[in-house]
N, C-alpha and C positions, 0 to 999 in steps of 0.2 A: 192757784187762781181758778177762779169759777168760770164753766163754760159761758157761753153767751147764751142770753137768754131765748129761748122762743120770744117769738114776737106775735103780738096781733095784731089783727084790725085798728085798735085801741091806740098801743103801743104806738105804732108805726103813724096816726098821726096826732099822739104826744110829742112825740119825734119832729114832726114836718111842722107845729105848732112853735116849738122850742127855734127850732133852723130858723123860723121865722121871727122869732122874736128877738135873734138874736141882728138879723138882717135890719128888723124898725129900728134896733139901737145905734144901727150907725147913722141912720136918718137925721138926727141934729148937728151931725157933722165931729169934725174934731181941731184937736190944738194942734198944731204940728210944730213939732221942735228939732234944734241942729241935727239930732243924730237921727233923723227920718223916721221914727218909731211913731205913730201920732200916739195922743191920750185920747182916749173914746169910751161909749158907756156899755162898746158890746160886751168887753170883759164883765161886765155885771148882769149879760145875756148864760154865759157861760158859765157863771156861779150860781145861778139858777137851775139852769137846766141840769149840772149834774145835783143841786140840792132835791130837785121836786121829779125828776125821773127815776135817779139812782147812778151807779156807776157805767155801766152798760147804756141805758138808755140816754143820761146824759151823755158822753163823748159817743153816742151813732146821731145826737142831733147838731154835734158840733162839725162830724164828721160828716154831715151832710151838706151844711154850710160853707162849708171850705169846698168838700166836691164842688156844691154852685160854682163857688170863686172861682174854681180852679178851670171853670170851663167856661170863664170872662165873663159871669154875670156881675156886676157891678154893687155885688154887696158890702166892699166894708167902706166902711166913711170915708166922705168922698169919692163916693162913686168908683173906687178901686176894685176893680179885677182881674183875673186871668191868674196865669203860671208866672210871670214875672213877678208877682207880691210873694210869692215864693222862695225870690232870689233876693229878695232885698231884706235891709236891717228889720224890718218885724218878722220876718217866715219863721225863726226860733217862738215869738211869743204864740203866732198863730198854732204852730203844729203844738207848742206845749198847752194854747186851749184844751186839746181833745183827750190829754192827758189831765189837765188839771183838771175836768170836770168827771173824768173817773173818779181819779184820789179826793175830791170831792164826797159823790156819791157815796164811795168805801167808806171815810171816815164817818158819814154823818148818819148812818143806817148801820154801822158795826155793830152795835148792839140793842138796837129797836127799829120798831118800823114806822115810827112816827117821828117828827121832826125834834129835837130838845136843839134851844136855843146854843148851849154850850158846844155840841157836836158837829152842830152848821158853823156858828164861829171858826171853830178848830180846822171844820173842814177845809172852812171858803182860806182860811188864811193860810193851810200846807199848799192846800189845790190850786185854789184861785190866784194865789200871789206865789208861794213856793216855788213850784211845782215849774208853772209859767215863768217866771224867772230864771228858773234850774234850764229851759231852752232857750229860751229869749238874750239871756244876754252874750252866753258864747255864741250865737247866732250873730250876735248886733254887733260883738267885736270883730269879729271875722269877716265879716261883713265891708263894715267903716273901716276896718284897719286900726282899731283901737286894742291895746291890749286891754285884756280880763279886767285889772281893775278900774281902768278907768270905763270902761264899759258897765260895771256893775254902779262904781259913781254917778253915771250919768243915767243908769235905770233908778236910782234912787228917787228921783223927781218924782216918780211915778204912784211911789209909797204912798203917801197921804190921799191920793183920788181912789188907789185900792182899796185901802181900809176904808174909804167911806163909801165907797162897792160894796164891801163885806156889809156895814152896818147895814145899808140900805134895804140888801138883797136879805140881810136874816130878818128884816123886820116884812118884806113882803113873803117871805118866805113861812115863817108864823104866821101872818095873817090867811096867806092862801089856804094854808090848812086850817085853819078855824073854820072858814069860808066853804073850804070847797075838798075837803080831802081827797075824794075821787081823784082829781087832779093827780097827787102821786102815783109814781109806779110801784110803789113798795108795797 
């Protein structure tokens, strides 16, 4: 695994730009459903950021947003913060953000340094949903008291608003680079 990168100037606020965009996305609020997990758009904060930073920079802006959290700034939807969102049925999907928008990053720059639409797919869908799911639902079961499968059952609802995360976020994500490449950290 590759060191972490120097940072700059730069860097650091692509970094405080991304924390933040992923903060606007909980602004329209969310669904909330029986097992406490809500549906929101920041996950589609978080398949951004590790697509248009990289592995590194995406999870240090995801990672900076959750420090917010964690020190009760009231960033994710609905107004939720602190150390307690920590304890409850989302803390697995939270803490698996910062890993999904690694294995993001990784996949979608393994072998170029420009975006191709197949490798952001691949990525957002191991990273963004995988990945995040790979923590989030033994977290949720554990949590609620659900065993495993009905835990993963009941993350399913969640599939169809991902995948149209994924669409969304590879079509802004194409666009931004046409737009604005600089934007990348790669």
């Amino acid at each position: 695994m590759a060191a972490f990168p120097r940072l700059t100037l730069n860097d650091l606020s692509k970094i405080a730009v991304f924390a933040a965009i992923i903060a606007i996305l909980g602004l329209p609020g969310s669904i909330n459903l029986a097992d406490g997990v809500p549906i929101t758009a920041q996950t589609m904060g978080v398949m951004l950021a590790g697509a248009v930073l990289g592995k590194w920079r995406g999870a240090a802006a995801v990672f900076l947003f959750e420090i917010l959290v964690a020190l009760g700034f009231p960033l994710l939807s609905g107004g939720r913060g602190g150390l307690a969102v920590f304890a409850g049925p989302s803390a697995g999907f939270l803490i698996g953000w910062i890993f999904g928008a690694f294995v993001i990053g990784q996949i979608a720059y393994r072998t170029t340094t420009r975006p191709r639409v197949f490798t952001i797919v691949i990525g957002m869908l191991i990273g963004g949903i995988g990945v995040v799911y790979l923590f989030g639902i033994p977290v949720m079961a554990a949590v609620t008291g659900m065993n495993l499968f009905a835990a993963a059952a009941a993350a399913s609802v969640y599939m169809p608003g991902d995948v149209i995360k994924v669409i969304l976020s590879t079509i802004i994500v194409i666009g931004l680079w046409r737009a604005y490449p600089k934007a990348f950290a790669n």
